[in-house]
N, C-alpha and C positions, 0 to 999 in steps of 0.2 A: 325713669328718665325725666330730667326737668326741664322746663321752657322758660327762654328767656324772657321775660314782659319788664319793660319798666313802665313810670307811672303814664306815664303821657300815652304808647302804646295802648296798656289795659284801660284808661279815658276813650280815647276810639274805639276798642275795639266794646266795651260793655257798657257807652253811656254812662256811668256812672257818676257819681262827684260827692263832694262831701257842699251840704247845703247851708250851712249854718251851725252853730256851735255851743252850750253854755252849759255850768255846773251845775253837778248834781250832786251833793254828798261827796263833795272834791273830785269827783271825776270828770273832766270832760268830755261832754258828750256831743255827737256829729252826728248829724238828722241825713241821711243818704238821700241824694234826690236822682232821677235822670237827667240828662243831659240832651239837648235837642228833639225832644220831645213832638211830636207832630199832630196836630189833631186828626180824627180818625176822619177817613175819606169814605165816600157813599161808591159801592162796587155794581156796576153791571150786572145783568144775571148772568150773560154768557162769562161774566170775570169771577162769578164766584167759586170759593171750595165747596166742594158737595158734600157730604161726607157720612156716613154710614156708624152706627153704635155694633158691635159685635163683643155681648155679653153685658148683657144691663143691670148688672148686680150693683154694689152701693158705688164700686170706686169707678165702673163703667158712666152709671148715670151723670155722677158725680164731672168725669173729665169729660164729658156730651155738656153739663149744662158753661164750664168753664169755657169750652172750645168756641159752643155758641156766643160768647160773649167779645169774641176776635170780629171783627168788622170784617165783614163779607163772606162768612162762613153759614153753610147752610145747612139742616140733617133731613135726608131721605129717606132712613132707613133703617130700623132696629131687628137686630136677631137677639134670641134667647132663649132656651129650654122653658123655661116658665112661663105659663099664657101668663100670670097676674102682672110679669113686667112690661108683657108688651102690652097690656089693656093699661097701663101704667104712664108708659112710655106718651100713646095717644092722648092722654087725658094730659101730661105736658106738653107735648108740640104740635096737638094736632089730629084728626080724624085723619088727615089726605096723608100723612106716616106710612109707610108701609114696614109690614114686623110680619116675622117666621120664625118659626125655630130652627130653619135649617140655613146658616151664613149663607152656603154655596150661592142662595139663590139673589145675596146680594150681593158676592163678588158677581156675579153673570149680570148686573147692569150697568149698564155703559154712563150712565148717571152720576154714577158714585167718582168720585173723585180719591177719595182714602177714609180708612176706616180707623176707627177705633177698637182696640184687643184690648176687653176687660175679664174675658174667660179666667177658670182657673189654669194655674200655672198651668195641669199637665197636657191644656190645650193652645198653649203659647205658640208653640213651633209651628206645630199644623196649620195653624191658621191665619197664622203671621207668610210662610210657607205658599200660601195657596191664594193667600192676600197679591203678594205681591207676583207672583205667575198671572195671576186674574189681570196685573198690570195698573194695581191699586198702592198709593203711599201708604206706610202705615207705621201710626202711632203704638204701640204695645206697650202694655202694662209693665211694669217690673214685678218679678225677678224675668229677665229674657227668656228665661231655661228654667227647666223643668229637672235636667241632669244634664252632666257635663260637656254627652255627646250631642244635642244639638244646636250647639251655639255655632259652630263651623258649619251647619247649613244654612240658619239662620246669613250669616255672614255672608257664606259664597250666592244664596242668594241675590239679596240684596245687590252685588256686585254686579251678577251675570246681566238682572233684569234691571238693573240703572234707578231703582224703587229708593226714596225716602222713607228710611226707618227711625224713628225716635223713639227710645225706654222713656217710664215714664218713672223715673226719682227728679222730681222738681227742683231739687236744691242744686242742682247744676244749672240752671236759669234764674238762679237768687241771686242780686244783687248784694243779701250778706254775703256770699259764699263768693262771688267775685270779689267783694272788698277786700276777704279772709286772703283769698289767691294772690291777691295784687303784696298785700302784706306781708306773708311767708314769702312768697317768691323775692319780691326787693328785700329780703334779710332782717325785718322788723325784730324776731324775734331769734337772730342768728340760726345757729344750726338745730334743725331739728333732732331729737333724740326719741324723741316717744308723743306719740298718739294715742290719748284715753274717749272712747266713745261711749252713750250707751245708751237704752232707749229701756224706759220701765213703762209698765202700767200694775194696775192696781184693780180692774174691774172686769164682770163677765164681760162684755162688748170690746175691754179691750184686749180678751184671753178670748176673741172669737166667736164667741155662742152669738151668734147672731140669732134673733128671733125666726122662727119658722111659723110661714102662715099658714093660718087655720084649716085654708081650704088644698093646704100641697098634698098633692095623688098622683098616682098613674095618670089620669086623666088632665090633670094641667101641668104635668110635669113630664117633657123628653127623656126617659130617665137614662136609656140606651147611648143615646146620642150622647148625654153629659157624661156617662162613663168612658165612651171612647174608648181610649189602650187602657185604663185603669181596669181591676179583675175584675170580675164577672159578678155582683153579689144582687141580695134581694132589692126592693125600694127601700130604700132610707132618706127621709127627707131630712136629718138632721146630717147627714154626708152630702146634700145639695145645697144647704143653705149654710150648712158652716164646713164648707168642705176645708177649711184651713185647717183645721183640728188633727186632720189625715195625711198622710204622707203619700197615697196613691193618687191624690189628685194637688197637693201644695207641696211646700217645703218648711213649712217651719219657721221660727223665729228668722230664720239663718235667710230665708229669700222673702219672708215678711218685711224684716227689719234690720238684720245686717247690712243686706244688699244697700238702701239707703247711705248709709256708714260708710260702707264701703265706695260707693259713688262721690259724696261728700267729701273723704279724705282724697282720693285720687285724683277730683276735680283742682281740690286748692294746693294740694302736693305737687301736680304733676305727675304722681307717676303712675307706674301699666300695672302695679298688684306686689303682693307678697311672694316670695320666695318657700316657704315654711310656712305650714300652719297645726297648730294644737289646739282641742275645745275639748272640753267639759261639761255636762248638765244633766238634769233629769225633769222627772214630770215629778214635781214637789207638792203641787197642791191641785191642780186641775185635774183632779184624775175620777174626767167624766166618758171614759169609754175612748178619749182623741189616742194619739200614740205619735203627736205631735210634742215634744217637751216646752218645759215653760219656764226652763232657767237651762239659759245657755253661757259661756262664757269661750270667749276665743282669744290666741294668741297669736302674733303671726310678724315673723322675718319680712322687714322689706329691704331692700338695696337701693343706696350704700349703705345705711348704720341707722336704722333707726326700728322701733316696733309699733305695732300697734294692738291695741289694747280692748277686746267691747265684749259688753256687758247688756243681755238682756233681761229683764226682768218682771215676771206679769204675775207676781205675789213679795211688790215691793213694801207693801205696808204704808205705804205714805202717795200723797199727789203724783200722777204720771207724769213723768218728765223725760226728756231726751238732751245731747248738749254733745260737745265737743272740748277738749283741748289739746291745743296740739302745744308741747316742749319743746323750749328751745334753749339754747344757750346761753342767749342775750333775755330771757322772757319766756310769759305764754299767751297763746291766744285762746279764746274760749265763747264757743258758737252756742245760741240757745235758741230759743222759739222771737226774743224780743232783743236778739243784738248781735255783737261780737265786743267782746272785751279787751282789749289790750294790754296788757300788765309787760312794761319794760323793766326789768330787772340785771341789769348788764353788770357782769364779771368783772371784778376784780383782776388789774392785768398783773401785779407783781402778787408770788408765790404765798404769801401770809408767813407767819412764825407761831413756835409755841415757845416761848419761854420763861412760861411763870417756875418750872422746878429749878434754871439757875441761879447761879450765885448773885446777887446784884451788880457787884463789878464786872460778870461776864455779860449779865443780861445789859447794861448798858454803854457794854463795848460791842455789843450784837447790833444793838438798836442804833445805833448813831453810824455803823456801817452799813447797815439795812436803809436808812433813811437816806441815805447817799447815795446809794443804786438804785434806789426806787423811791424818788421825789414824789408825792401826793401830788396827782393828776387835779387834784378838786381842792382849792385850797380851804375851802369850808368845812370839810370833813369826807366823807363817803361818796362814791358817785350817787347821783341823783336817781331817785328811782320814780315812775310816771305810771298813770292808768289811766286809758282812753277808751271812750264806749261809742259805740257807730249802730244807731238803730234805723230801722227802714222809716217810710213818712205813716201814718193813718191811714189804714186799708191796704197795702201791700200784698199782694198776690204772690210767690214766685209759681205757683200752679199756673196763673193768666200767662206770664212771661212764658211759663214751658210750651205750653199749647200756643202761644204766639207763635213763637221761634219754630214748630213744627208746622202752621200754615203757612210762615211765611217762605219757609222753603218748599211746600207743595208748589205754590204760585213762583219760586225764582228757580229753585234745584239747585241751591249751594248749601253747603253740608251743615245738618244741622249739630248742636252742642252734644247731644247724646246718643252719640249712634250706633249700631249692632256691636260694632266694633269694644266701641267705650262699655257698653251694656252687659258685653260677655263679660269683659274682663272687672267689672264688680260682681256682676252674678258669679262667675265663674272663683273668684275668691269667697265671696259668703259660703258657699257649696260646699269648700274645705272641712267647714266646723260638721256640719252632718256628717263627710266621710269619716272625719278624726274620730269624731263618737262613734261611728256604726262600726267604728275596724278598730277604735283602741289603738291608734297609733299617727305619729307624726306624719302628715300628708303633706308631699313637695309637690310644687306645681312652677311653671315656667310663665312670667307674667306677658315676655314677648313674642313667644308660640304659641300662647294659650291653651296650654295644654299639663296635664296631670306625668306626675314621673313617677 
């Protein structure tokens, strides 16, 4: 489904603007700034967010040290199976920290304001679930879901208990990814046709092996509690520290790094998900015991007429990289780490000819009747064709922006950019490409029930 926004709307509504302008290797380029800008205000204690870490592994810590960087946000309190994170935790914000490995005991403080879910996937629901019963906002990780069936409690919760939920793909609080929006939606690049994504890497750390420390045991490791619903096996500290490798506690490329993709295109498309989808891949080089694959490829129907295309890669042979472009009629846009590109390339409105095999007497009774019906629009020769680059300013966050935009609806309670809702329905298409592989067959799903057919 699409939204109407034109430019002055998307101005209000995302701050944005374009700040200034000049060449660069003939393209022009636009420095994106914000727009009314406020400087940060000094908050009350009784005004401030409280807010709680639940799972301090790298991307937990990581959106703990982001969030504290939001003016009037405060941390009370870390959980996490592993003592060394929460002696970790202390040693960043503090001795007066309180840390457990058991969450419960920090949804049960009246202190907490909302939490952070940085747990692995297959503890997303539960916690997120028990979050908001506790009567806590909460930011969650991406992928939302773990499998398909609990994104509708996830959701009906949220509803029941009036709770602030935010997934965490940042690019839906990117300034590029609204400029992208603003552009596809006003017709920059006319009709869309096809969407190419993809996200490579090239290295152990970014195929997962996360380092395991020295000192992981039974004894500084919850190992019970981390296994939760996953089976029942011995210690494995190399299943606790790179639990992504596994499919009983992650999802794979497909809730690693589709889900992103998939949040990305939806965001600046407008729309609720694919119709159809088909994947492909195998575990090609990484095959250190995970049963996680490491070249995915997916295909997938959206409505009305267009596809989309992605592409992961973690034995690409060259620099890691990730990007976007989306096809269109009139052009294409194309999203990276340092911009968005704009390439207008606009059609040709009369039908063309081919008439080098006639005779020349017919070829230039063809042509002088052709020219007559279809007078050259451009009297110089060919429409004009243009490229324009929009980069963020020096130091650009859209991580800040996310974790902004989710304290600032703690403190107001209007809805934030990415919510269960939004959150199912990319997870809930990334998820496709696992089923397609695990069943060997085209899996349909419904983008506006959200639901599998």
């Amino acid at each position: 489904m699409k939204r109407s926004l034109n430019r002055r709307d998307f101005i209000k509504a995302s701050g944005i603007i374009t700040a200034g302008s000049f060449f660069l290797d003939g393209t022009r380029t636009h420095v994106l700034a914000r727009a009314g800008s406020e400087p940060p205000r000094a908050y009350a204690a009784n005004d401030q967010v409280q807010i709680a870490l639940i799972g301090a592994g790298g991307q937990g810590m990581g959106d703990t040290r982001t969030a504290l960087q939001v003016p009037g946000v405060k941390l009370i309190a870390v959980a996490d199976c592993y003592d060394g994170r929460l002696e970790h935790s202390k040693e960043q914000w503090g001795d007066a920290l309180f840390t457990t490995r058991d969450y419960r005991e920090i949804l049960a403080r009246r202190d907490v304001d909302a939490v952070i879910i940085g747990t692995p996937d297959h503890w997303h629901k539960r916690a997120a679930v028990d979050a908001m019963n506790a009567g806590k906002d909460v930011y969650l990780e991406k992928p939302m879901i773990h499998s398909h069936d609990e994104g509708p409690e996830i959701i009906e919760t949220a509803r029941r208990t009036q709770r602030i939920v935010e997934v965490g793909s940042q690019r839906v609080s990117s300034m590029l990814y609204q400029k992208a929006q603003e552009m596809v939606q006003s017709g920059s690049i006319g009709q869309i046709t096809a969407v190419n994504a993809w996200w490579d890497r090239n290295s152990s750390i970014g195929a997962w092996s996360y380092t395991v420390p020295p000192d992981a045991s039974t004894e500084t490791i919850d190992w019970d509690r981390f296994l939760g619903t996953a089976p029942k096996i011995p210690f494995n500290p190399e299943h606790f520290f790179q639990w992504r490798k596994w499919k009983a506690y992650g999802t794979g490329v497909a809730g690693d790094l589709f889900v992103h993709l998939f949040s990305g295109t939806h965001f600046v498309t407008g729309s609720h998900g694919p119709t159809r989808a088909m994947a492909t891949g195998g575990l090609r080089f990484w095959k250190d015991g995970r049963d996680a694959l490491d070249v995915v490829l997916g295909l997938f129907d959206y409505p009305p007429a267009w596809n989309l295309n992605l592409r992961v890669n973690f034995v690409c042979g060259g620099p890691e990289s990730e990007g976007f472009v989306f096809s269109g009629s009139e052009g294409s846009l194309q999203i990276g780490w340092d911009g968005i590109t704009l390439t207008r390339v606009p059609r040709e409105k009369e039908p063309g000819y081919t008439v080098g095999t006639f005779a020349n007497a017919t070829r230039e009774k063809f042509l002088e009747a052709y020219r007559k019906k279809y007078p050259p629009v451009h009297s110089t020769g060919p429409a004009p064709r243009g490229q324009e680059k929009f980069v963020p300013p020096p130091g650009y966050s859209d991580s800040y922006d996310h974790l902004k935009n989710f304290v600032e609806a703690v403190r107001s309670r209007k809805p934030v950019v990415e919510d269960a809702t939004f959150g199912y329905r990319a997870a809930g298409a990334a998820l496709l490409a696992n089923l397609s592989i695990e069943r060997e067959a085209i899996m349909r799903w419904d983008p506006e029930e959200m639901k599998l057919l």
